[in-house]
Structures are given as structure tokens and as C-alpha cells.
N, C-alpha and C positions, 0 to 999 in steps of 0.2 A: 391768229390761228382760227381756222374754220372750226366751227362747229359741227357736229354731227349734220343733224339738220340741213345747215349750210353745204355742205357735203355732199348729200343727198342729191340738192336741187342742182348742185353743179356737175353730179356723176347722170342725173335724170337729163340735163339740157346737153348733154354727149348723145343722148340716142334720140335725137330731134335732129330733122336734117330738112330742106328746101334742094330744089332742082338749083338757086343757087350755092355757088360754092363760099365755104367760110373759112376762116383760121381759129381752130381749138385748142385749148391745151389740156394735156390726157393725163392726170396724174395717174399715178400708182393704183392698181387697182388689182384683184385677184381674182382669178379664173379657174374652173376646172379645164383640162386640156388634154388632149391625144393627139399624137401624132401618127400619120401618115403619108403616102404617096398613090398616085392615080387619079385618075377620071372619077369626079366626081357625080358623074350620070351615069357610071356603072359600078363604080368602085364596091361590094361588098363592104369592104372595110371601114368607107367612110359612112354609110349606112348605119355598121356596127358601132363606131364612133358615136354617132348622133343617138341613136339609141342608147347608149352607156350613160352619156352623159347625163342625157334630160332622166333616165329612170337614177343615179347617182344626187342630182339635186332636187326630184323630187323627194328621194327618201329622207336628204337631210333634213330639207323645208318640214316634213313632216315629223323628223326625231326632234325637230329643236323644239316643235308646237306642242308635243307631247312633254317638252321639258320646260314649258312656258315660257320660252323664249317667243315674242311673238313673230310670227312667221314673214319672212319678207315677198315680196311676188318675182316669180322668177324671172329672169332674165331672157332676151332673146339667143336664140344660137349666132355663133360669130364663128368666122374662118379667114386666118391668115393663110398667105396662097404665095410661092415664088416657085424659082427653078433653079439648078443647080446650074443649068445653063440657061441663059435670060434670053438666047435667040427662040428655045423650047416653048417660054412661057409667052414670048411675045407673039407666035405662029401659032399658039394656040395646041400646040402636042399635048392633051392632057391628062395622056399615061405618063406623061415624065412631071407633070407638077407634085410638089409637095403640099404638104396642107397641117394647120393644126387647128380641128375643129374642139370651140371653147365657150362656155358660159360662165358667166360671170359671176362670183359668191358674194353672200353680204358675210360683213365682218366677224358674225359668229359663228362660219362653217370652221371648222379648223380641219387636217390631215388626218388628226385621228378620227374624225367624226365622219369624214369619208370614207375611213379603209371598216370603220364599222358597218356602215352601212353598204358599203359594196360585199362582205363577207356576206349580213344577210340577205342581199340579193343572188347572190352565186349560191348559199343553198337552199334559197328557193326557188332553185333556176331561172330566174326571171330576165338574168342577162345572155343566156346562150354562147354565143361567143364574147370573150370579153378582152377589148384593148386596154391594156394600161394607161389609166388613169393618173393625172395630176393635182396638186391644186400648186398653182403658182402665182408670185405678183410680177406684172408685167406694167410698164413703162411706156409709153410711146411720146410724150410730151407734146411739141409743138406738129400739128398737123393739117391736112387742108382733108375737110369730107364734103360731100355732095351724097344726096337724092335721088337714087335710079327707078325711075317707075316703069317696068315692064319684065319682058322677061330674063333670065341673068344672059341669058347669049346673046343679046343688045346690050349689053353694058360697054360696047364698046368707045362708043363716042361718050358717053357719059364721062368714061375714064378719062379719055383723052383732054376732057375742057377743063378735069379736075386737074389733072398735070399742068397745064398752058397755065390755070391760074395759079399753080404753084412759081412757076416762074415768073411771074408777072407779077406776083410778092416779093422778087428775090430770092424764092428758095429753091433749095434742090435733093434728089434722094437717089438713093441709092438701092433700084429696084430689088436687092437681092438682103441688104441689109434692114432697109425699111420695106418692109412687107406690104404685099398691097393687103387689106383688111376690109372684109366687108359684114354686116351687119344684116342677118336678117329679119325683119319685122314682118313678115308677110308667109305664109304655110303654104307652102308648093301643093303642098294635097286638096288643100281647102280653097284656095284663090286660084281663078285665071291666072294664065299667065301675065295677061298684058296688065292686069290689077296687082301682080307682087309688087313690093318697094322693100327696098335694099342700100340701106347708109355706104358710100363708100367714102373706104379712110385710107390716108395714106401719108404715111408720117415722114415729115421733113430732116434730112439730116444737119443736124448742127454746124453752123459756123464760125 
């Protein structure tokens, strides 16, 4: 059985990625999560998302520090992405994609410790509009990610060599069921474009 520790270094070597592609296995892990639909270059909502979240895990980060639990360092933002119809998401339509934008919790956040702290953000208005909030554990297990350096509307070929080497493993997925999953390490506000990088993941379906 893993150790904590152990754990750690194995949930830490998931957000390490190379332009080449590799095979991971994704345990069980917990997120805060929203869900949505739309263009995520214009979308309001996902906007509001991203802002709920990261102000939601900042406050926990900091209620737990004040209850000497010591603080973990937060997580990058992530977003699962599909279509209800898979010709939409392949063309690129990206008022019809879906999305669940999510960060990741360390194991002392719990649901009540978030609807606590979402309560005193709402009335210290600090969240404005506010989407519902989750915390949930999510599963992906075996999958193949790759490395994209540049900007996210060149992630195209990136995707594509990620898939090729998924079959070229023997695997295969289920664009709608296995979610495409991307990772962002990199602050669209703060970096160039062609300096972001952005883990992509994309989980294999079982045989």
C-alpha cells in the first residue's frame, strides 16, 4: 500500500508531461468542479467558473492553515471538454462544447469545509456571480498525455500524435466517454502565447 508520501510523488509525476507521449495510470483523485457549456474564449460562465474555483481553494488553503493543518500548494486549473455530438467538438463549434473546469484538493478539504467557505465568500461578495460548486473523486486510470507548448488553438496536431500513439499501444477511447482532459500549467494573462504549456490527457477506455 502506498504511503502518503508515496502518493504524493505519484499524484506530483501526473502533472509532469514531455512533447513526448507516455502511458499513466490516474488514480482516484478529488477535485472541486463546475460544470458548463460554451466557448471558452468568450463564455462568461466559464470565466465565472475559474474564478469560483481558484477564490473556493484559496479560502480552504487558508481555513485549514488557520486550523494548523499545514497548507498544501494549490493545484493547477484543469478542464474536461466533449460534445454531445462529437462531429461539433471535432469542427471545432465551440458554443456547443461542454466543459467541467476543476482543481484538484489535497485530502483535508472536505464538502463541508467548502460550502463553509463558499458561504463566507458570498457574503463578502467576493464571488459575484456564483456556479455551483463540487467537490468530487474522479477516476481516469489508464491514459496516454502529452506536452503542448504554444497556444491552446494549435493544440491540434499535438492531439492528433497523442491519439496515433494511443493506438499504437493497442488502445482506444471513447471520445464522448473518455473526455479529452487538459491541464493547465501556464497563465494566459501572464505568458505569451506561444510560451503557455498545457498537459494533454486523454484516457483510455478499458478492454
Amino acid at each position: 500500500m502506498l504511503t502518503h508520501l508515496d502518493r504524493e510523488h505519484t499524484v506530483a509525476a501526473l502533472y509532469r508531461a514531455t512533447v513526448t507521449p507516455r502511458i499513466v495510470e490516474v488514480p482516484e483523485l478529488t477535485f472541486l468542479m463546475i460544470d458548463g457549456q460554451g466557448d471558452p474564449s468568450t463564455s462568461a460562465e466559464y470565466q465565472d467558473a475559474i474564478r469560483t474555483l481558484f477564490t473556493l481553494t484559496y479560502s480552504a488553503k487558508f481555513a485549514n492553515r488557520r486550523a494548523g493543518v499545514a497548507p498544501a500548494r494549490v493545484a493547477p486549473l484543469e478542464s474536461l471538454w466533449w460534445a454531445d455530438d462529437i462531429g461539433a467538438f471535432e469542427a471545432g463549434d465551440r458554443a456547443s462544447w461542454r466543459w467541467t473546469a476543476m482543481i484538484r484538493q489535497p485530502d483535508d478539504v472536505t464538502a463541508d469545509l467548502i460550502e463553509r467557505v463558499a458561504q463566507e465568500a458570498r457574503a463578502k461578495k467576493r464571488l459575484g456571480v456564483t456556479p455551483a460548486a463540487r467537490l468530487e473523486s474522479f477516476r481516469e486510470g489508464r491514459s496516454g498525455q502529452i506536452l503542448h507548448v504554444g497556444p491552446y488553438t494549435s493544440e491540434g496536431p499535438t492531439i492528433r500524435r497523442l491519439h496515433e500513439f494511443i493506438t499504437e499501444q493497442g488502445g482506444r477511447f471513447d471520445p464522448i466517454a473518455q473526455k479529452h482532459h487538459e491541464i493547465y500549467l501556464g497563465d494566459p494573462r501572464r505568458a505569451a502565447p506561444e510560451r503557455l504549456r498545457t498537459i494533454i490527457r486523454q484516457p483510455i477506455a478499458a478492454t
